[in-house]
C-alpha positions in Angstrom: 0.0 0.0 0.0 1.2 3.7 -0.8 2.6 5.8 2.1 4.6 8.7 2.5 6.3 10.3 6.1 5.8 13.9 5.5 8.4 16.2 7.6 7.0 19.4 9.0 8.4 22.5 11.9 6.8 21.3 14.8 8.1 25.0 16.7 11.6 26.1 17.7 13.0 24.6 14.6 12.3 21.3 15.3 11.5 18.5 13.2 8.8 15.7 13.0 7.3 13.1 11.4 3.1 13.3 10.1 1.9 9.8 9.3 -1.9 9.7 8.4 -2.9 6.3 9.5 -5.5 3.6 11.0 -4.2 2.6 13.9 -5.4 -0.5 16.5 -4.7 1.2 19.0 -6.4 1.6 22.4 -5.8 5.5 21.5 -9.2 5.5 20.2 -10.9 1.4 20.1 -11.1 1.5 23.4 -12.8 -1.8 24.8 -12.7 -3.9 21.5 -12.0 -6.5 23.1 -15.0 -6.4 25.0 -16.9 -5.7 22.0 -15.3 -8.7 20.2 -16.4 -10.9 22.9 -19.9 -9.7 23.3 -20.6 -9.5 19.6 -19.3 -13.4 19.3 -21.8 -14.2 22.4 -24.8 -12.6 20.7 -23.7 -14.4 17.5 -23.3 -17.4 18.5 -26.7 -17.5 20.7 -28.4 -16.3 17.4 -27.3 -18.7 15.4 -28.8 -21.3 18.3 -31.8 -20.0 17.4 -31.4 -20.1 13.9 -30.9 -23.7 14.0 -34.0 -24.1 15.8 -35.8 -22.2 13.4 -34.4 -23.8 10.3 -34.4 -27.1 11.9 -38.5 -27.2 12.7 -39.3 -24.6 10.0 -41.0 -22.7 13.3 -39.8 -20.2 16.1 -38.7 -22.2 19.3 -40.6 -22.2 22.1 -38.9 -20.7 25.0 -38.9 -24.4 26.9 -37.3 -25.9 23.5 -34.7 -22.9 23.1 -33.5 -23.1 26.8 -33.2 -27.0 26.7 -30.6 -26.1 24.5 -29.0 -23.0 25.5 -28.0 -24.8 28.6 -25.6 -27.4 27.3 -24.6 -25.2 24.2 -23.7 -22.3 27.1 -20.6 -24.7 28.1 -19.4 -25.1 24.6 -20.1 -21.2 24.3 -17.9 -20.6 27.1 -14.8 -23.3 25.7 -15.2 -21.6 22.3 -14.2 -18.3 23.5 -11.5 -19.6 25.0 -9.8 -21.3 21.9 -10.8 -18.2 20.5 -8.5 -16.3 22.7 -5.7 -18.8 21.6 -6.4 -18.1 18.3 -5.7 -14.3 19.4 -9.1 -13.1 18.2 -9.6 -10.6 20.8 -6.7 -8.8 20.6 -6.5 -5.2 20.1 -5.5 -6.0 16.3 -7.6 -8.8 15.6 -9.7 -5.9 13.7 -7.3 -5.5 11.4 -6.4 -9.0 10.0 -8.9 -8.9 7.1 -6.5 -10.7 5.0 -6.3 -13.7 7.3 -9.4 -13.3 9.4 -11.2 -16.2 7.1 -8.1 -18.6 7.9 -7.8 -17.9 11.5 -11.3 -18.0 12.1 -12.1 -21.6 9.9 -9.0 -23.1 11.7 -10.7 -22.0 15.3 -13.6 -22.9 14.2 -12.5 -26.2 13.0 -11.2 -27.1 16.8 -14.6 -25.3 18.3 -16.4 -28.0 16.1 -13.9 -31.2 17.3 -14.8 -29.9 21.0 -18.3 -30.1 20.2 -18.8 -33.0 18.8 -16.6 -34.9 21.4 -19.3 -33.1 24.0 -22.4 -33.9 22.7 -21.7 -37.9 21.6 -19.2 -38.7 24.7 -20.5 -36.9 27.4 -24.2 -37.9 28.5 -25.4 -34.8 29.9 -24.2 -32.7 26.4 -26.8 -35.2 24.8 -29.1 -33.4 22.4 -31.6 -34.9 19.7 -31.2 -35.2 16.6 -27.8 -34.7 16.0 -28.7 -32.6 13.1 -29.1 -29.7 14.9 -25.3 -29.6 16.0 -24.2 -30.1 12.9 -26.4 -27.4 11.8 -25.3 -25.1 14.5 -21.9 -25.5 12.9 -22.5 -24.3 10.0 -25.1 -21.3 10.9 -22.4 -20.4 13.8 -19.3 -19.9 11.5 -21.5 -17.5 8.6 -22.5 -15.4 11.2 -19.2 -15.1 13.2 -17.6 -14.8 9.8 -20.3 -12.0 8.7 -20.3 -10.1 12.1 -16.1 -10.1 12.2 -16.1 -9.1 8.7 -18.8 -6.1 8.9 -16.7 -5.1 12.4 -13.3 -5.0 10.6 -14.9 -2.0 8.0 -17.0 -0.1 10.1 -13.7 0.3 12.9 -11.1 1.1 10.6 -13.1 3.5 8.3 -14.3 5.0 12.3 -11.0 4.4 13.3 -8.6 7.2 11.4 -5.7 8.8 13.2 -3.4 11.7 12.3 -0.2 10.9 14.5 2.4 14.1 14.6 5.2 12.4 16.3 7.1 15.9 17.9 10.2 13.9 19.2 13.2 11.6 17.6 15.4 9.1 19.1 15.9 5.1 18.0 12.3 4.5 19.6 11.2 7.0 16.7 12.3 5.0 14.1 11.5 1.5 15.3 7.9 3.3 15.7 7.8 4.7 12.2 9.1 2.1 10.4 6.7 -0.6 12.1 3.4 1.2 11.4 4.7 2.4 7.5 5.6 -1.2 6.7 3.1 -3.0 8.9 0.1 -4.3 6.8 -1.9 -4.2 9.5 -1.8 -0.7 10.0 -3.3 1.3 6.9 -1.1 4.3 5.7 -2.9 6.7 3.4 -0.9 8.7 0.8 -0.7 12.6 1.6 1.6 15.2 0.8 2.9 18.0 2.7 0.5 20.7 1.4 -2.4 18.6 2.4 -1.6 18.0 5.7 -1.3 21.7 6.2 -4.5 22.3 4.1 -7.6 24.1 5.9 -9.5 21.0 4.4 -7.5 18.4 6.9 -9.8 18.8 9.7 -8.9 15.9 11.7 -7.1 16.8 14.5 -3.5 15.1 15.1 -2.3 13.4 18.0 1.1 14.6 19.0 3.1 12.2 20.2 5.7 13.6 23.0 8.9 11.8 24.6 8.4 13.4 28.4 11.9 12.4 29.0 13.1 15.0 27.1 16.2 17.2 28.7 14.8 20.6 27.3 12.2 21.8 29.8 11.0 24.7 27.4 9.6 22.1 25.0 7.7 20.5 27.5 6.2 23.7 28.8 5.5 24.6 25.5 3.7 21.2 25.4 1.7 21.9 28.5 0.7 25.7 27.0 -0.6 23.9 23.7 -3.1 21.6 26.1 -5.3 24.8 26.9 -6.2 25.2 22.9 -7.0 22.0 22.8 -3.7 20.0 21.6 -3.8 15.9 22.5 -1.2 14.3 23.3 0.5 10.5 23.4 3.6 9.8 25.2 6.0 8.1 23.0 6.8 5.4 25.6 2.8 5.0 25.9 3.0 3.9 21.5 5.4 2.4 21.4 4.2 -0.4 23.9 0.4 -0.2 22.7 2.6 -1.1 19.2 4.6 -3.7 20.4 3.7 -4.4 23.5 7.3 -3.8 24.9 9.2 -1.3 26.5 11.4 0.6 24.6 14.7 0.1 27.1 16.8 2.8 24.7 14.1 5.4 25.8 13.9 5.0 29.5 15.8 6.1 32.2 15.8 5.1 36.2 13.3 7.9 36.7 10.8 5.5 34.4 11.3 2.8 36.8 10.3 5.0 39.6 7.6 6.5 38.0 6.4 3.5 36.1 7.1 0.5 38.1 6.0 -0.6 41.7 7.7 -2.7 43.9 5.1 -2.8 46.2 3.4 -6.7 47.0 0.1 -7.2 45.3 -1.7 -8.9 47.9 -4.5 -10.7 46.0 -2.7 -11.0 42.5 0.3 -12.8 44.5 -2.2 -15.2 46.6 -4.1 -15.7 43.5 -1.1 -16.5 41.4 0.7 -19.0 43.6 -3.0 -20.4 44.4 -3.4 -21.5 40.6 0.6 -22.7 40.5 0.5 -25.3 42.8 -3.4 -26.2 41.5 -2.3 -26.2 38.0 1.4 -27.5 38.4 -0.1 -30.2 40.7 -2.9 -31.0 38.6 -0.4 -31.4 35.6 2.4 -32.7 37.3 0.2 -35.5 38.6 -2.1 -37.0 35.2 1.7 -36.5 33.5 3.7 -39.1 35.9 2.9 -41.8 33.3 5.8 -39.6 30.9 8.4 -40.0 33.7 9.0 -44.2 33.0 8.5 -43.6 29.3 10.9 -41.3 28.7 13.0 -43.1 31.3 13.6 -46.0 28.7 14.1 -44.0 25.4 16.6 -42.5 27.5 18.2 -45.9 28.1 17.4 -47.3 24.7 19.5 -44.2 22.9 22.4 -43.4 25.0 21.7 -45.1 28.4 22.8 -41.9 30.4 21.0 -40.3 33.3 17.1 -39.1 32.9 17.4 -35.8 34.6 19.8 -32.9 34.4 19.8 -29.9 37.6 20.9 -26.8 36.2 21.6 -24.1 38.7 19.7 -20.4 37.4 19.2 -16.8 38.7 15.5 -17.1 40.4 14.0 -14.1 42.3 15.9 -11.6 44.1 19.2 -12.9 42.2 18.6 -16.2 44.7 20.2 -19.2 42.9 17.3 -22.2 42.4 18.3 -25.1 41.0 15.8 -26.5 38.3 14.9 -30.0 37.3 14.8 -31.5 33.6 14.3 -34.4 31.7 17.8 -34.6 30.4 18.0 -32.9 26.6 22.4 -33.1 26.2 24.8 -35.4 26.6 26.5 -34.5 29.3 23.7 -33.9 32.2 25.4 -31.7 34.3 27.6 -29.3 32.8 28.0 -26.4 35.4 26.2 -24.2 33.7 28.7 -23.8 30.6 25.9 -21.3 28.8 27.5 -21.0 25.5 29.5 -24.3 25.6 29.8 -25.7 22.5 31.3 -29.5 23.2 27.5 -30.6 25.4 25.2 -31.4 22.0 21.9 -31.9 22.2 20.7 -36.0 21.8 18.4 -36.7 19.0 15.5 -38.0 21.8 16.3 -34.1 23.3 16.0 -32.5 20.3 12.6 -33.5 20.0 11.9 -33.5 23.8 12.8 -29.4 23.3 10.6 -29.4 20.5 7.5 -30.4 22.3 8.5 -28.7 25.6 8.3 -32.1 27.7 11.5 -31.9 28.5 10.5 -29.1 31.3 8.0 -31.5 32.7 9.8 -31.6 36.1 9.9 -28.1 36.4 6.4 -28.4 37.0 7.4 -29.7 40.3 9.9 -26.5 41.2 6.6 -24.5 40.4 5.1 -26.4 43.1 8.0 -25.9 45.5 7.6 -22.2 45.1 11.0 -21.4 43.0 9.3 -20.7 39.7 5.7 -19.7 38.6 4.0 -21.1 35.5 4.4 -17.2 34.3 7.2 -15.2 34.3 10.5 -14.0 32.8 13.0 -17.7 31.8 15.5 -18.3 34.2 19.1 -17.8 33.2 22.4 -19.2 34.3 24.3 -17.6 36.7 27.1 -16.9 34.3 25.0 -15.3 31.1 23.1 -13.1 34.1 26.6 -12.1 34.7 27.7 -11.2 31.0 24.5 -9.6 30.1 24.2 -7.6 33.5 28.4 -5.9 32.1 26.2 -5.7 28.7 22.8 -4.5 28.9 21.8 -1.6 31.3 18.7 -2.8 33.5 19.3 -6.1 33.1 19.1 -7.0 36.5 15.8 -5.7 37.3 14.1 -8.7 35.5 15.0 -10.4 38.6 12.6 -8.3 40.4 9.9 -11.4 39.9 9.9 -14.8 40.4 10.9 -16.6 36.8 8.3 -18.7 34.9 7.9 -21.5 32.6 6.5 -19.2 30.1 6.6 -15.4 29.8 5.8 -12.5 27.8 8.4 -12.7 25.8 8.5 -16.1 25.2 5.2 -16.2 23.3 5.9 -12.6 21.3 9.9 -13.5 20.6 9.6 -16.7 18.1 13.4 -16.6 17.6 13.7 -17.8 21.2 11.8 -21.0 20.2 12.9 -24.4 18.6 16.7 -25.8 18.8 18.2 -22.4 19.5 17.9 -21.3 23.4 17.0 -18.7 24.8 20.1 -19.1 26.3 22.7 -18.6 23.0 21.4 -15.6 22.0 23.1 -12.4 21.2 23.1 -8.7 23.3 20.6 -7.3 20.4 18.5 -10.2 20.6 18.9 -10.3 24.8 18.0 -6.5 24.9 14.8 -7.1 22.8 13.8 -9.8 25.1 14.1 -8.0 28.0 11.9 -5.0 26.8 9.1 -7.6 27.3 10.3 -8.6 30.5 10.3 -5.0 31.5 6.7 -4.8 29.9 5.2 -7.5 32.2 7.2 -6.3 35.2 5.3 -3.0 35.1 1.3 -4.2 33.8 1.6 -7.7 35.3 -1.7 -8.4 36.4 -3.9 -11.8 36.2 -5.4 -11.4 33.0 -2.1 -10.9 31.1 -1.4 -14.0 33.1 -4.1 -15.4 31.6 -3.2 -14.1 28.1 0.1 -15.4 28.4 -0.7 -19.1 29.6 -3.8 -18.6 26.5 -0.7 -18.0 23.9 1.5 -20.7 25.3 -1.1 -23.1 24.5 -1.6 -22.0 21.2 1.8 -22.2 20.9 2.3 -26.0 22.0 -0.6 -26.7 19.8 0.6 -25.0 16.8 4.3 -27.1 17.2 1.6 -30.0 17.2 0.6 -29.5 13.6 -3.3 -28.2 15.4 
């Protein structure tokens, strides 16, 4: 699609970029989620009585529709959550008109599987005929098809935004170059004398960076705010883009400002409440792996089955994890970026499908990880990165996790290359998500998070 950045005096001789844009962006679809959640529950409880109607060619009584609401209501509820793995309720679900038809069949495709597992295996899902499932089916996936569709147009033709970015920096340019190169975001093509033009009406958003040095350009923000001016912090974009921290724009006042230390009683009861439910529950119906993978151990090349590598847990406090054993050599004191310890062919494909962090489950229980939060490192690449990378350490803040933020945005980290191997670039990028969940941690990004792991494991499954 055609774009163009169009350079303009922004005061005092300064210089900025003008992007005319769609952006999905909380800045002004605020709540879509929400919307995208309620407009799938009223399409899916009209197309339950749709079925009904096409099904007896009359309108249900109220005695027949609620005989069927109720099951269908616990299907309702386990759609929306595959849904949510299938990250259709994200803030740029909106926008994937392109793929929306894929994403949506393949969901739907599982939604169906669910179903039918439901209503034939489990007695008190039993509905006659079966025709009206299989009905339901069909009438459920036009309408959530139609309803996503007619949504997409009406928020990104409601849904324009002038952005007037009134600040520079490395943050600028990642920012620029995403949403001008981004087909998610829809640039128009304007030139310079139309975006000064009495006939451009829209108001522009100025994004600011508020840790600018030179006081007189923030007053002179400030002033502008009495006409009217509206303003977006550039650290506030750039995470709604990327949903990181951009760690080359912050400074220790940020952390102050931004981040608190302070316990969260009922997020940190709740939290270790569902790990040692969850990692118990798991750990427990998945014993039955331990022998099995106890004699392909044995039958390729007979060594031990675990391996306990020694990380950086909480409050720099050393934990010692446990694993099904993925190298050669079990043990190797935490050599990082040792090159001599391969990986076996049985952990090649034990890394692949994640089982090999099984027994972790148990240091979950044990209170030295949580299901979410930033990966554990060795003691000696905490070391190296903390010479390397300013704030490094501050990921240590929180107790580590099985899966994190930036495990489920930061592919590269996935498959035979660790997390562990990776560069100071790559290690920086990763730990602007850290940085991200540090500061908006709360239990539904928890939920989010364990939401897009699954999707994750499921999509390394060929699902």
């Amino acid at each position: 699609m055609e774009k163009v950045l169009v350079w303009g005096l922004i005061g005092d001789g300064a210089w900025g970029y003008f992007v005319v844009l769609s952006l999905p962006m909380k800045i002004r679809i605020t709540g879509q989620p929400v919307l995208l959640v309620l407009g799938d529950i009223v399409a899916l409880v009209l197309a339950l009585w749709l079925t009904l109607v096409l099904r007896y060619a009359d309108l249900p009584s109220s005695a027949v529709f609620e005989s069927h609401l109720v099951p269908f209501s616990v299907i309702f509820l386990i759609w929306l959550g595959v849904y949510f793995i299938y990250d259709l309720y994200s803030e740029q679900t909106t926008f994937f008109q392109r793929q929306l038809d894929s994403v949506l069949s393949s969901a739907h495709i599982v939604n169906s599987i669910i179903a039918l597992a439901f209503f034939y295996f489990i007695p008190y899902f039993y509905i006659t005929p079966k025709t009206n499932l299989f009905l339901f089916l069909l009438v459920s996936f036009v309408l959530l098809i139609g309803w996503r569709r007619y949504l997409a147009v009406w928020v990104i033709r409601g849904s324009e935004q002038q952005l007037f970015f009134a600040c520079a920096g490395v943050a600028v340019t990642e920012l620029v170059e995403e949403i001008t190169t981004n087909p998610l975001y829809r640039i128009k093509l304007i030139a310079e004398e139309e975006a000064k033009s009495e006939q451009n009406t829209m108001e522009p958003l100025v994004v600011i960076n508020t840790h600018d040095s030179d006081s007189g350009r923030l007053l002179g923000f400030y002033n502008m705010m009495s006409f009217g001016a509206r303003f977006i912090t550039l650290d506030s974009l750039y995470e709604t883009v990327f949903g990181r921290v951009p760690v080359a724009n912050i400074s220790e006042r940020w952390f102050l400002e931004s981040v608190s230390t302070q316990p969260k009683p009922v997020y940190d009861l709740f939290k270790r409440l569902m790990d040692i439910l969850i990692a118990g529950t798991l750990g427990s119906v998945t014993i039955w792996v331990y022998p099995l993978v106890w004699i392909l151990v044995k039958l390729g090349d007979g060594g031990s089955l675990f391996s306990i590598q020694e990380r950086v847990g909480q409050n720099n406090r050393p934990v010692k994890l446990y694993k099904f054993r993925t190298m050669e050599i079990a043990n190797d004191g935490g050599h990082w970026q040792s090159t001599d310890n391969q990986v076996t062919r049985l952990g090649s494909w034990l890394r692949r499908s994640r089982i090999d962090e099984l027994p972790q489950l148990w240091n979950v229980i044990k209170g030295d990880l949580s299901l979410i939060g930033p990966r554990p490192e060795f003691a000696e690449a905490v070391r190296h990165y903390s010479q390397e990378i300013k704030y490094y350490n501050i990921r240590h803040l929180l107790k580590p996790g099985l899966s994190g933020w930036a495990q489920i945005y930061e592919q590269r980290y996935s498959g035979e290359k660790t997390h562990h191997t990776i560069g100071i670039e790559a290690t920086k990028n990763k730990l602007s998500y850290d940085i991200y969940y540090l500061k908006n941690r709360n239990i539904l990004l928890d939920l989010k998070i364990a939401l897009k792991t699954i999707r994750i494991l499921l999509s390394r499954s060929g699902i």
